[in-house]
C-alpha positions in Angstrom: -32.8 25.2 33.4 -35.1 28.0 33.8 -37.9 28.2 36.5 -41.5 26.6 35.4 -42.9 30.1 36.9 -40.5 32.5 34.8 -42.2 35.1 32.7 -41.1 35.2 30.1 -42.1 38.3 27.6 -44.9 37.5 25.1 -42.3 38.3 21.8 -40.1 35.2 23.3 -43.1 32.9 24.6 -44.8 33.4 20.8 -42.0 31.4 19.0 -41.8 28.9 22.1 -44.1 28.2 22.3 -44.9 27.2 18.6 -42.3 25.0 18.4 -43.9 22.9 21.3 -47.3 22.7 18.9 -45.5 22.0 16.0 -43.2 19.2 17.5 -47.2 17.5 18.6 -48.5 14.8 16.1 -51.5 15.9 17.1 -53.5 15.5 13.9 -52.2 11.2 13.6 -54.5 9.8 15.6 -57.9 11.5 14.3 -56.2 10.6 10.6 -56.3 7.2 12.1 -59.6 6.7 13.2 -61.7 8.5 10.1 -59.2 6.2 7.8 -60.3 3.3 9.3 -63.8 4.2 9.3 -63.9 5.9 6.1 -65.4 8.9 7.0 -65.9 11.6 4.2 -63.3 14.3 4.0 -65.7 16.9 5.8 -66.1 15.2 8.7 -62.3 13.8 8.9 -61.0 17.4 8.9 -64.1 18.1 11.9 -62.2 15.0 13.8 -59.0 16.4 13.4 -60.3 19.9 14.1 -61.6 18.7 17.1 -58.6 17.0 18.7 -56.7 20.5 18.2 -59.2 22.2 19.8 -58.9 19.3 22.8 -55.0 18.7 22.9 -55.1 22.7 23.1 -58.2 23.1 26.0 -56.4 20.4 27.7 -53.2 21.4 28.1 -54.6 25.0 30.0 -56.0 22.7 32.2 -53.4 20.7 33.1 -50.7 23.1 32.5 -51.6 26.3 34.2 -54.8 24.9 36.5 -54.1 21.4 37.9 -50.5 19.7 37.6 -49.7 23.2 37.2 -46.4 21.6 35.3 -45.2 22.5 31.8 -47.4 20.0 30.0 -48.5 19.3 26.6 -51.9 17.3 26.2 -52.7 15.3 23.1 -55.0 12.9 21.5 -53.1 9.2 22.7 -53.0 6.0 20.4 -54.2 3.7 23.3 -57.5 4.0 22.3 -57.4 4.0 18.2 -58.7 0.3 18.5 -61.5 0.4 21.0 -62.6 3.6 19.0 -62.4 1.9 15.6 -64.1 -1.4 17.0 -67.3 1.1 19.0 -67.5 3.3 16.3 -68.0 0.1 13.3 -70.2 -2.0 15.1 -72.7 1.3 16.0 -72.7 1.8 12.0 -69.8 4.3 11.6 -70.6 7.7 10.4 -72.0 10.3 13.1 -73.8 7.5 14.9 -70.8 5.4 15.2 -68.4 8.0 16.7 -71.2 9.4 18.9 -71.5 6.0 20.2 -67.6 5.6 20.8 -67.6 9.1 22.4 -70.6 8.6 24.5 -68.8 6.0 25.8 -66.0 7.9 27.2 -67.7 10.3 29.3 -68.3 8.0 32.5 -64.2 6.6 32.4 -63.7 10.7 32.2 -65.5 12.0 35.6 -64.6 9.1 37.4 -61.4 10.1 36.6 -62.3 13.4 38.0 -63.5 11.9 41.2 -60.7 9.7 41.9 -58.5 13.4 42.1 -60.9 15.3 43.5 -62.8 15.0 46.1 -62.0 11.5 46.8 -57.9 12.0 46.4 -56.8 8.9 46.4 -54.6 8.6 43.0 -51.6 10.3 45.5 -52.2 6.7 47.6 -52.0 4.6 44.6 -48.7 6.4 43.2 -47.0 6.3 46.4 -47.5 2.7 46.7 -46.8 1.2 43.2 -44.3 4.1 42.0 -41.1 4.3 44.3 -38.2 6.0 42.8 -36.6 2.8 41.1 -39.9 2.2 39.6 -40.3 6.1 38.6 -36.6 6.0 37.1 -37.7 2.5 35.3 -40.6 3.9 33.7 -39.1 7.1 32.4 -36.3 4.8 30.9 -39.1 2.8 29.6 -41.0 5.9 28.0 -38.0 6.9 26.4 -37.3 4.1 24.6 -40.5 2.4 23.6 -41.0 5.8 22.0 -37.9 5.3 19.7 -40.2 2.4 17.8 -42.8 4.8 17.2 -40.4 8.0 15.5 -38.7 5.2 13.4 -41.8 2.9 12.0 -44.9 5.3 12.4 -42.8 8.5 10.8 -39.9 7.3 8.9 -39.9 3.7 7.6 -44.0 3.7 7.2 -44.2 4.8 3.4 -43.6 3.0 -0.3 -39.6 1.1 -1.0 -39.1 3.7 -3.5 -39.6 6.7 -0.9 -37.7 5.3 2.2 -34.2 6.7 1.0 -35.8 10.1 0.8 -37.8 10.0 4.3 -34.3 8.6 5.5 -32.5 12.0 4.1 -35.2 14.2 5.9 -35.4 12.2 9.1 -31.4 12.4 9.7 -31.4 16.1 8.1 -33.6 17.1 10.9 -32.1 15.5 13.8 -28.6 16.7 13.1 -30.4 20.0 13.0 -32.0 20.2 15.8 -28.8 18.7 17.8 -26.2 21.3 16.1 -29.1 24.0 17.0 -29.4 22.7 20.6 -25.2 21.9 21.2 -23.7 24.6 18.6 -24.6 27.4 19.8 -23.1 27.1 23.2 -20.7 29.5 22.4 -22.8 32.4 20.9 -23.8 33.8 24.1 -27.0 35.4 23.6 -27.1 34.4 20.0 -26.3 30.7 21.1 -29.2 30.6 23.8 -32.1 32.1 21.3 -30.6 29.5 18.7 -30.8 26.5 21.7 -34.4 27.7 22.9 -35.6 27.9 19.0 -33.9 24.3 18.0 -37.2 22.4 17.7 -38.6 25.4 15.3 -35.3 25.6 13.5 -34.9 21.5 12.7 -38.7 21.8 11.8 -38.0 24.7 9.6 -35.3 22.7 8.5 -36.5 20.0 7.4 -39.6 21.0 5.7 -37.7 23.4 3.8 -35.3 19.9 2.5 -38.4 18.5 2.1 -39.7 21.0 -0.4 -36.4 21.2 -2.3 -36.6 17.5 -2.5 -40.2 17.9 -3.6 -41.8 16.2 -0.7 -43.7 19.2 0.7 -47.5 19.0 -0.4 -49.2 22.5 0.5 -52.4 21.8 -1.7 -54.2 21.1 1.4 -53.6 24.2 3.0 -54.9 25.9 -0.5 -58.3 23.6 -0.1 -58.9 24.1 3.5 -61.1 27.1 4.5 -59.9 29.7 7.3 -62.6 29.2 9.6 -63.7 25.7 11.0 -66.0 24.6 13.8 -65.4 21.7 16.0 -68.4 19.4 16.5 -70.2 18.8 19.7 -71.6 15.6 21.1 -75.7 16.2 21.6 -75.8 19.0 18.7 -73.6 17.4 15.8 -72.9 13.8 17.4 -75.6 11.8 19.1 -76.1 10.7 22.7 -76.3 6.9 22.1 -75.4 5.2 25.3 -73.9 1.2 25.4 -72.9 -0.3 28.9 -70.4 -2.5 27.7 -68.5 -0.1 25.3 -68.4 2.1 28.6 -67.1 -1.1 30.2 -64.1 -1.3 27.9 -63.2 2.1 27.9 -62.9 2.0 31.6 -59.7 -0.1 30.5 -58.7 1.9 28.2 -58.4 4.5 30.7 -56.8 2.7 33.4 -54.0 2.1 29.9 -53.8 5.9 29.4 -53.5 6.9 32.8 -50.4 4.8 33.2 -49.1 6.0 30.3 -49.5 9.7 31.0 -48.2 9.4 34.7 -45.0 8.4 32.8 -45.4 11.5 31.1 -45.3 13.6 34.5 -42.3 11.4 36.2 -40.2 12.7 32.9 -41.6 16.3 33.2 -41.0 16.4 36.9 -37.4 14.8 36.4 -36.3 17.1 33.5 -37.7 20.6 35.4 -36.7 19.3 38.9 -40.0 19.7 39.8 -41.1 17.6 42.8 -44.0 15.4 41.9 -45.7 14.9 45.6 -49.2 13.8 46.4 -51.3 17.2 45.8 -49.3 16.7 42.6 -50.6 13.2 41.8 -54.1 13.7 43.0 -54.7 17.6 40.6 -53.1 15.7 37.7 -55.7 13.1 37.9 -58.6 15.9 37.8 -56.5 17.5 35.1 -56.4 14.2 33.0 -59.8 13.3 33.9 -61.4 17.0 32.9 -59.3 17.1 29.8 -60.3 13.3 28.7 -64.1 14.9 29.4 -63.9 18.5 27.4 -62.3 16.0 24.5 -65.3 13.6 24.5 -67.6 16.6 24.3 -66.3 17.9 21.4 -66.3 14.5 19.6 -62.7 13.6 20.1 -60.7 10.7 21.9 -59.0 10.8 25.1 -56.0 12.4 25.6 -52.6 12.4 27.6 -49.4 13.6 28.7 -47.1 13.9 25.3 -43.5 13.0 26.3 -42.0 14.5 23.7 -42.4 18.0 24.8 -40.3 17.2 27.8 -37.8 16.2 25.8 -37.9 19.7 24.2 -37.6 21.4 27.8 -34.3 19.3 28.1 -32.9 20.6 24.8 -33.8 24.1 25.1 -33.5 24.7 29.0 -37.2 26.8 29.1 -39.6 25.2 31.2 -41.9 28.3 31.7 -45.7 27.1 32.2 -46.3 31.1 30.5 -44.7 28.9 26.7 -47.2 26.1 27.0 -50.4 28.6 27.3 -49.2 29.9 24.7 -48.5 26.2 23.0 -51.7 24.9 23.7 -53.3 28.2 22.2 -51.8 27.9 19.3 -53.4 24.2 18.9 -56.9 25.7 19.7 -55.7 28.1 16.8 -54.7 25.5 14.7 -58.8 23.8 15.3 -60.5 26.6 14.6 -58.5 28.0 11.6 -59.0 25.1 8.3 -55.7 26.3 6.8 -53.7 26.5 10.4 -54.6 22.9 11.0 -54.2 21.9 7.8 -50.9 23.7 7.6 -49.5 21.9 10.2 -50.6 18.2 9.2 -48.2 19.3 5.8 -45.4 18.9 8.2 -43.8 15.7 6.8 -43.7 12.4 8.7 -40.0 12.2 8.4 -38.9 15.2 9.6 -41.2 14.9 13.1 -40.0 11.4 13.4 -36.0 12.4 13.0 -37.1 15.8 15.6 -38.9 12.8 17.8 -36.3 10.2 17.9 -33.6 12.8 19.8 -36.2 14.1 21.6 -36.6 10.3 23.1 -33.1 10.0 23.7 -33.4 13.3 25.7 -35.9 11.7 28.1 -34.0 8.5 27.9 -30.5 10.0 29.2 -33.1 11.9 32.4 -34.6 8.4 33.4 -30.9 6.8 32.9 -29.8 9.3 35.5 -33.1 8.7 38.2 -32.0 5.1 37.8 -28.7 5.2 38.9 -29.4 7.0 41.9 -32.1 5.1 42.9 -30.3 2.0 42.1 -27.5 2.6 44.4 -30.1 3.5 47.1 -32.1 0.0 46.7 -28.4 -1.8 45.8 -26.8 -3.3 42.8 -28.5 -6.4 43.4 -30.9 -9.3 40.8 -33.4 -8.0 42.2 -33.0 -4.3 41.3 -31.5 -5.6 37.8 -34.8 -7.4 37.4 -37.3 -4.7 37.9 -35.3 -2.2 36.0 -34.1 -4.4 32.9 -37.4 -6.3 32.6 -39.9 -3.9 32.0 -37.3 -2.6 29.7 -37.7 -5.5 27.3 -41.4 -5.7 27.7 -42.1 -2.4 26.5 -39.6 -2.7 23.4 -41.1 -6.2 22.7 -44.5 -4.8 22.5 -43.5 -2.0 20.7 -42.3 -4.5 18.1 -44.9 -6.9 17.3 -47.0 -6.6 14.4 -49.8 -4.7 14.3 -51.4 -7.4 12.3 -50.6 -10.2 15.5 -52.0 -7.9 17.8 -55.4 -7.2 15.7 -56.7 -11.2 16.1 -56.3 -10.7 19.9 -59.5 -10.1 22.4 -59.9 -6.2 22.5 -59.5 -5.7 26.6 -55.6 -7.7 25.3 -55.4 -5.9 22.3 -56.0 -2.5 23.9 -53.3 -3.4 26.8 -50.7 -4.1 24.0 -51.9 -1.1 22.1 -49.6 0.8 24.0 -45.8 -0.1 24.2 -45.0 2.5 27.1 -48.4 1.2 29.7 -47.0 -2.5 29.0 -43.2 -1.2 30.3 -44.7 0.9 32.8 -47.1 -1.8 34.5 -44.5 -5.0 34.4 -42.0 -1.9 36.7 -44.7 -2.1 39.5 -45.8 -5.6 39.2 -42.0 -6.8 39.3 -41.5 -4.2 42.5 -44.6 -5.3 44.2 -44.0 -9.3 43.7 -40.5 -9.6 43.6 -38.8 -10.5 47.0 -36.7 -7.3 48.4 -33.6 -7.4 50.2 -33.8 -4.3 52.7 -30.6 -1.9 53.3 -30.1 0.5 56.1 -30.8 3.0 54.1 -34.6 1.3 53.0 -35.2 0.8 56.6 -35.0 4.2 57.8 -38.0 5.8 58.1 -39.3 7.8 55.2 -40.5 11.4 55.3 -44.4 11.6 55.1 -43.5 14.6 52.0 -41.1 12.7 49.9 -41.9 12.7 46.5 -42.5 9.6 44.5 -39.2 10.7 42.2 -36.3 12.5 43.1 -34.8 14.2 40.9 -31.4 16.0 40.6 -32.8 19.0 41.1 -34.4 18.3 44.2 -31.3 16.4 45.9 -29.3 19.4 45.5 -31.3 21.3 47.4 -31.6 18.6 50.2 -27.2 18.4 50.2 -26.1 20.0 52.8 
């Protein structure tokens, strides 16, 4: 695994770093949410333009100023409903979603403020995430994504087309894994091939896709080349409701658990420790990313999984790719055709790229566990807060969206999101749950010990 500081020349970063923007559904939740509010076409394609332009702003902050780890931001999904619900009941239309994204700004720079100047996330990390729970939730990421690649992107489409989205979906996973394993022995050939697997299966599959006829480029024809983002106060209104700000302040405490998942798999994949200054910058990353989103009239966004899952396949973890991946999504928001290009990508082929991906971060979290498991003992106890979470989060990520929609919103909003479900029942089961202390748990812990320790790490600690 290369260092998250190498520098890697511009000519090898480019292609990088495009296939970390391209493997980024960005586009799927802004779809989402003009969809359901029926928004004209112009001001859908502003939505989506805008979460580009976000995901990309974003992931500079996070990336190269605060977590300072190789990061991909993104629009999430744990807000679509609370969106949806704010945006509706204001009178849809520009008044609706400046309502919904007036209403994020407060959960934003308290955000902020809770990573800097107060610093206090680092407390709350260090005393719900110990390393069982950090290897739990990583195992828990991984596989309540695996719902998501097979149902939103594969299995989401007419009867008559699920043989064909099945073709593409398999086509590009066995891609991307012959890309990623087959070229071990090329030498240099091999490694280019392994660091370019994502681009190549994409490549791939959208090629299959057009031979098969399933590749719709009309879009990109229709789009124009130049397209400007929306601002709140300018093109969407100021209109300010205390209790829609009320229940996004849930939806952020949802998001934020779901993106500090996000940073336990980036931190175990790179062997980067993930310590307290960690904890408390990634907080005012998340927090002043969530903020530049609302101003440009766009949802909150978080830590994309995924794209760790790409670090493990191609062994480049250099922060210098993702400026140059989250510059190509402020690219793809300004340029109409660029953005338009990359929504032609078809659902199939990101969900067979996405479901290895999540067995990629699954296998990392598998290997936490273990260790940490044989550190806290192979006890009920440890079997409990492990195996349990693990069955929440796939349960949730099962039930039907139609269930889920008759619920109360702060409930609904909770179960929006498959991965914060998984994630919370790990720390309540390892904060209720009566432990049996070893030797080992009763020596004293360093004040510096990271929440996770990865492999990376303990090697260097071995003697």
């Amino acid at each position: 695994m290369r260092g998250v500081e190498e520098r890697i020349p511009v000519w090898k970063a480019v292609p990088l770093g495009l296939q970390h923007a391209l493997s980024m559904d960005v586009y799927i939740v802004p779809f989402l949410i003009g969809t359901a509010l029926g928004l004209p076409a112009g001001l859908l394609a502003s939505l989506i333009a805008a979460s580009l332009v976000a995901a990309g702003v974003a992931s500079l902050i996070q990336s190269q100023l605060c977590l300072r780890l190789p990061l991909m931001q993104g629009p999430s999904y744990v807000p679509i409903g609370a969106m949806v619900a704010i945006a509706a009941s204001a009178g849809g239309g520009l008044d609706g979603i400046g309502t919904a994204v007036t209403a994020l700004i407060p959960g934003a720079l308290l955000l902020c403020l809770v990573g800097w100047p107060l610093r206090l996330f680092h407390r709350v990390i260090r005393r719900l995430v110990p390393p069982l729970v950090g290897g739990a939730v990583i195992v828990v990421v991984g596989i309540t994504l695996m719902p998501v690649a097979i149902q939103a992107d594969v299995l989401a489409d007419a009867p008559e087309r699920l043989n064909g989205n099945l073709l593409l979906a398999m086509a590009s996973a066995a891609l991307l894994v012959t890309a990623s394993l087959g070229g071990g022995g090329l030498r240099r050939a091999g490694a280019i091939l392994r660091s370019g697997s994502v681009l190549v299966a994409l490549l791939g599959g959208s090629l299959l896709a057009f031979a098969m006829g399933r590749l719709d480029l009309s879009p990109v024809r229709a789009a124009s080349w130049v397209a400007r983002p929306r601002f709140i106060g300018i093109d969407f209104p100021f209109h300010v409701q205390p209790g829609a700000m009320l229940a996004m302040l849930l939806v952020y405490a949802v998001v934020l658990a779901e993106t500090t998942g996000t940073w336990l798999v980036v931190s175990a994949i790179t062997g980067q420790p993930f310590g307290e200054k960690q904890a408390d910058r990634g907080a005012l990353g998340e927090g002043l990313g969530c903020l530049v989103s609302a101003l440009l009239g766009s949802t909150p966004v978080t830590g994309y999984s995924a794209n760790g899952g790409v670090i493990a396949l191609t062994g480049v973890s250099s922060r210098r790719v993702f400026a140059v991946a989250a510059l190509f999504l402020v690219a793809f928001g300004l340029c109409g055709k660029l953005a338009a290009f990359i929504a032609c990508v078809p659902a199939p082929v990101i969900g067979g790229i996405f479901g290895v991906l999540c067995v990629v971060i699954l296998m990392n979290g598998l290997r936490i566990l273990a260790r940490a498991s044989e550190e806290n003992g192979h006890d009920e106890r440890t079997a409990m807060v492990t195996g349990l979470p693990i069955l929440l989060g796939l349960g949730t990520a099962l039930l039907p969206r139609a269930l889920i929609a008759d619920w109360p919103l702060p409930v609904r909003e909770l179960f929006g999101s498959a991965t914060a479900v998984g994630a919370g029942a790990a720390v309540l089961l390892n904060l209720v749950l009566p432990a049996r202390r070893t030797p080992l748990q009763r020596a004293e812990r360093p004040a510096s010990l990271p929440p996770v320790q990865t492999e990376a790490t303990l090697a260097r600690e071995a003697p």
